[in-house]
C-alpha positions in Angstrom: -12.1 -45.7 -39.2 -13.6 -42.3 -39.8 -12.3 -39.6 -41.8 -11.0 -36.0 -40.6 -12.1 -32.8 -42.8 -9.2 -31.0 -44.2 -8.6 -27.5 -43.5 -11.0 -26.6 -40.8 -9.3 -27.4 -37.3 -12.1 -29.0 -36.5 -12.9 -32.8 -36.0 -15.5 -34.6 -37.6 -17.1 -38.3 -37.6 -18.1 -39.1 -41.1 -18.3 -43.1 -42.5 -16.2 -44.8 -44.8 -17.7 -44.5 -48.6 -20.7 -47.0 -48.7 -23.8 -47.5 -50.4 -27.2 -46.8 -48.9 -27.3 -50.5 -47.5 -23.7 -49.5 -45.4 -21.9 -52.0 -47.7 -18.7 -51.2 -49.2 -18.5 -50.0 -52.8 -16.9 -51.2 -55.7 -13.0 -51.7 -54.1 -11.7 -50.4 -58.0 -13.5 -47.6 -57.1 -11.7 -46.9 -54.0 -8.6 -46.9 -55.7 -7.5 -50.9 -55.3 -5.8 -52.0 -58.6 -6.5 -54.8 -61.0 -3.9 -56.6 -60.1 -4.8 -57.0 -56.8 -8.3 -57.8 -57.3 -6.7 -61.0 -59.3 -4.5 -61.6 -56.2 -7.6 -61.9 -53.8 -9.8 -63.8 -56.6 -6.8 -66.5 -57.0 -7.1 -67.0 -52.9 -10.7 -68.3 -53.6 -11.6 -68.2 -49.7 -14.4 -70.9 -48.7 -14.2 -73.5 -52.1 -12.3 -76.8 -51.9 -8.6 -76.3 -52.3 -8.6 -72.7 -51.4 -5.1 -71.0 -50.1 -4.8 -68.5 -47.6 -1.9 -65.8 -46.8 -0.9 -64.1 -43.4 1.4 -62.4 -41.7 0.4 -63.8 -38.3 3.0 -65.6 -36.6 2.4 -69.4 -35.9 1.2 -69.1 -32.2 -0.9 -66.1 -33.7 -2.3 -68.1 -36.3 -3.0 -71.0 -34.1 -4.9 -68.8 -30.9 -6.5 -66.9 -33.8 -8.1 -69.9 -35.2 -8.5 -71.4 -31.3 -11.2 -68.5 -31.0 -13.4 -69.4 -33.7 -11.2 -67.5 -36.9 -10.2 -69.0 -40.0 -7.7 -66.4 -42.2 -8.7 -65.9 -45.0 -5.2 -63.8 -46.6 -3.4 -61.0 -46.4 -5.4 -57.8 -47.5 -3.1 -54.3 -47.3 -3.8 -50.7 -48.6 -1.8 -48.0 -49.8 -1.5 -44.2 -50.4 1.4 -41.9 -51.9 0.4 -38.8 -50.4 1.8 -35.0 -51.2 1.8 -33.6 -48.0 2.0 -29.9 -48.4 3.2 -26.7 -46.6 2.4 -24.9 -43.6 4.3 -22.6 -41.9 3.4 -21.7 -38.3 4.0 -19.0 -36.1 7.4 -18.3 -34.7 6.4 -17.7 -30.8 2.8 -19.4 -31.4 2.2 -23.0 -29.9 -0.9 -23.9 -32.8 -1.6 -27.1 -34.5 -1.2 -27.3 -38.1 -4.5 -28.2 -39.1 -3.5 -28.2 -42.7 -1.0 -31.2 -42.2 -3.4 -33.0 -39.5 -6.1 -33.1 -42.3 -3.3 -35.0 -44.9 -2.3 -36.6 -42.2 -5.8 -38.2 -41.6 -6.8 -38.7 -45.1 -3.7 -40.5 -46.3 -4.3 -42.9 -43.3 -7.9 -43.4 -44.4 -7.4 -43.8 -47.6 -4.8 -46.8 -46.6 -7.5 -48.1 -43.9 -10.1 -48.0 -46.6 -8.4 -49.9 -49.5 -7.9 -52.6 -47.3 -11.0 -52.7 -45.8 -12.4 -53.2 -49.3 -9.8 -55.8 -50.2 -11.0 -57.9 -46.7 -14.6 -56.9 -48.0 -14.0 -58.4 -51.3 -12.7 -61.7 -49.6 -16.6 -61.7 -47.7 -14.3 -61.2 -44.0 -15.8 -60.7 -40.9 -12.7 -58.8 -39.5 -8.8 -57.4 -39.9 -6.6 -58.7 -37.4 -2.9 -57.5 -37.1 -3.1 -54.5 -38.6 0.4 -52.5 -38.9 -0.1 -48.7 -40.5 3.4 -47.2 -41.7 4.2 -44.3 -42.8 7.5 -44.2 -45.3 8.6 -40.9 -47.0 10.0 -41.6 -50.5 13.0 -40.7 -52.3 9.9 -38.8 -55.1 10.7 -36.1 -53.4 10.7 -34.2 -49.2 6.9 -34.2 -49.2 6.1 -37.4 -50.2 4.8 -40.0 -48.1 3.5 -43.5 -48.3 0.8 -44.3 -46.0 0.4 -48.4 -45.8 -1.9 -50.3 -43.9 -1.6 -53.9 -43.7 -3.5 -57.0 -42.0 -5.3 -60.6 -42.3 -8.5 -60.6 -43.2 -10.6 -63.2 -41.4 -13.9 -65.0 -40.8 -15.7 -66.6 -38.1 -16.4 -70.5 -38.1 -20.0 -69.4 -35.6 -21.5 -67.9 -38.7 -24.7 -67.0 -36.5 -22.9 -64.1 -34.6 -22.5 -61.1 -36.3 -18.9 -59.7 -36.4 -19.2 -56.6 -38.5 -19.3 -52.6 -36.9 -22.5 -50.8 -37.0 -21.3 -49.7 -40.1 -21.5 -53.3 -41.9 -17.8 -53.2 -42.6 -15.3 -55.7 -41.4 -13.7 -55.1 -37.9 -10.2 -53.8 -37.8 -7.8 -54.7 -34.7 -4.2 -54.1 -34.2 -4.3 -56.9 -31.4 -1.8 -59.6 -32.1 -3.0 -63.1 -31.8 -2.4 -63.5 -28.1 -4.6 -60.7 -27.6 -7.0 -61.4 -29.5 -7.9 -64.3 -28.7 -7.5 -63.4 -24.9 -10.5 -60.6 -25.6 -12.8 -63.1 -27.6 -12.4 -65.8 -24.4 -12.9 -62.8 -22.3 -16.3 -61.8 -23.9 -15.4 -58.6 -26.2 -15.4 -58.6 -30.1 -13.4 -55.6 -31.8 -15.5 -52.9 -33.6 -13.0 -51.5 -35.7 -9.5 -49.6 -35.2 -10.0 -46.0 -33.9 -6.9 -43.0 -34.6 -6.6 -39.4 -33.3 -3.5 -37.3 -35.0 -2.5 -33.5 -34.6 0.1 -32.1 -36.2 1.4 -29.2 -33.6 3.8 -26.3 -33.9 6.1 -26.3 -30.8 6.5 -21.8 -30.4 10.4 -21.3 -30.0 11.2 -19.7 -27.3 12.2 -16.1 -27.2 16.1 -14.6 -25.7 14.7 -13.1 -22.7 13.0 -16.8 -21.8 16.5 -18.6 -22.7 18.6 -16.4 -20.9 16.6 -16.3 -17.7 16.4 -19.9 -17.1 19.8 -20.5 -18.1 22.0 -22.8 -15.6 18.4 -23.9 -13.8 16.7 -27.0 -13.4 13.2 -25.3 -14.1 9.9 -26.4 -16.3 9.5 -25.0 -19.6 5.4 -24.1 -19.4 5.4 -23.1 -23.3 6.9 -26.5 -24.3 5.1 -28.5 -22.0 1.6 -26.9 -22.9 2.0 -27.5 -26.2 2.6 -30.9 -26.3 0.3 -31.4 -23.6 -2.5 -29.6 -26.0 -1.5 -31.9 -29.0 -1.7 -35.4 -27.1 -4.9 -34.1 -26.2 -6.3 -33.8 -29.6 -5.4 -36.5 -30.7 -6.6 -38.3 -27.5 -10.0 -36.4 -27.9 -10.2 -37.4 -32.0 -9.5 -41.0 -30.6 -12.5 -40.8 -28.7 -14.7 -39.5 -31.0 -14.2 -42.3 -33.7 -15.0 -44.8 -30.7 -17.8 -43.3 -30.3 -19.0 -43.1 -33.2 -18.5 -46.8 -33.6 -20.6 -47.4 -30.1 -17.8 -48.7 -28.5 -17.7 -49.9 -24.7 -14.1 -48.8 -25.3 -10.9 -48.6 -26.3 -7.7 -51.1 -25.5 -4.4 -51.6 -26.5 -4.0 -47.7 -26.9 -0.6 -46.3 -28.1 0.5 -42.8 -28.4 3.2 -41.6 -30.4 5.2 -38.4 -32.2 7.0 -38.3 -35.2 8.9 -35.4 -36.7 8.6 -36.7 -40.5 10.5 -33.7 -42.8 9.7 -31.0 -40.6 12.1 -30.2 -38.2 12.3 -30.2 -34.6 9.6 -27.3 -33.7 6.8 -29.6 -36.0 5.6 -32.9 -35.2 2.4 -35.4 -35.2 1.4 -36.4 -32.3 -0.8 -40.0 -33.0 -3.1 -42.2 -30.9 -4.2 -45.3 -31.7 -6.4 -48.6 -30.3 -9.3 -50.8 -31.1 -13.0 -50.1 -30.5 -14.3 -53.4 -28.7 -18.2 -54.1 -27.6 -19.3 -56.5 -24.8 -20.4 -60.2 -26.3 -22.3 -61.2 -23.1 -22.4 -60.1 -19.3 -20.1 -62.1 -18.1 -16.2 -61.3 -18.7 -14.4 -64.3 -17.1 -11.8 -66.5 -18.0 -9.5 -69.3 -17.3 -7.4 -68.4 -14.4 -3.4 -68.6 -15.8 -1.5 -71.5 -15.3 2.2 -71.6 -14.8 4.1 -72.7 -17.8 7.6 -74.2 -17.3 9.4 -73.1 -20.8 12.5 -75.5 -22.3 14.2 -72.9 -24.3 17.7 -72.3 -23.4 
């Protein structure tokens, strides 16, 4: 993930917090509490005995370790986040660049605690990773940003699975997908977001009135939300690239309204980063599967 400066309008790439080396710093540092530090040491990954923990599904866990993965248990991070006022323009489509900016670093700060948690566990990767945001009943402008996943490692220890940035991959692929992309040739980079918080410009009497009755487009309405998809689109992008990405897959795009009301929302895109493995991108052909289910 990259992080988004607050307050400008303006995107830009910088890395997660690492040393000079590109490893991750100390995870208390980043905000990841004793107590889970003593959850992750109990797991004990790679010594005789060891437990894991994951939230992949059985046929996830199985076609995740069919491509070459052991889990090594659940890592998540977390972020109650004051998001704070700001008012935009009556009759002005604008984003809120403000809210985009918490948006972004609420999100990061999630992305990052758990990224040190898999880091702390030695992981190669992240795979099923679920962000949430959940406002709380601390009061209207406050938000928990979780971001949740199973850390990983590869059995082929002579590949290297890590970004370009020496942190552990992140991929919001389910099992079946995953392992469909390793078979196919493509390892994930790292889960890449764009998000732009737009004010929608209410429309003025004159406007109302004269398309009363009509079955006619709205330009206002639909150039705003065409501007905001685009942002966050174009932010997407960015963080792929900065990653040197071949591209993005299993893309989603999204809007919520949170606590604003109906003239403010996010609009959020997400997906993961993948490179290329080798030149060839082949696999088995499907085979039809009679099911016995009812």
């Amino acid at each position: 993930m990259t992080e988004r400066s607050e307050g400008t309008g303006k995107h830009s790439i910088v890395g997660h917090e690492a040393d000079e080396g590109g490893l991750m710093t100390d995870p208390v540092s980043q905000g990841v509490p004793a107590d889970a530090m003593a959850r992750l040491a109990e797991l004990r990954p790679g010594t005789p005995g060891s437990l894991f923990t994951s939230d992949l599904s059985v046929n996830e866990f199985l076609l995740v370790r069919e491509a070459g993965f052991r889990p090594l248990g659940l890592v998540l991070g977390s972020s109650i986040y004051h998001v704070g006022i700001q008012v935009g323009r009556w009759s002005k489509n604008m984003e809120l660049d403000q809210l985009s900016g918490a948006m972004y670093h609420a999100r990061e700060l999630a992305m990052t605690r758990m990224e040190a948690e898999a880091d702390q566990l030695g992981a190669d990767g992240i795979v099923g990773v679920r962000l949430r945001v959940e406002f709380r009943d601390f009061g209207s402008d406050i938000a928990e940003f979780i971001a949740i996943g199973t850390a990983v490692k590869a059995d082929d220890t002579s590949q290297n699975w890590r970004n370009n940035k020496n942190q552990p991959f992140t991929s919001d692929l389910n099992g079946q997908d995953f392992w469909t992309l390793i078979q196919a040739g493509y390892a994930p980079l790292g889960m890449v977001m764009g998000t732009c918080v737009y004010h929608v410009a209410h429309r003025r009497l004159g406007s109302v009135l004269g398309s009363m009755g009509q079955n006619v487009e709205i330009p206002e309405f639909t150039q705003a939300l065409y501007d905001a998809r685009e942002l966050a689109m174009s932010r997407m992008q960015a963080e792929g690239q900065a990653l040197h990405a071949e591209g993005i897959v299993g893309v989603y795009l999204d809007q919520f309204h949170h606590q604003w009301g109906g003239h403010t929302m996010e609009f959020f895109a997400i997906g993961t980063a993948v490179r290329p493995l080798r030149a060839d991108h082949v696999i088995a052909k499907p085979q039809m599967v009679l099911g016995l289910d009812r």
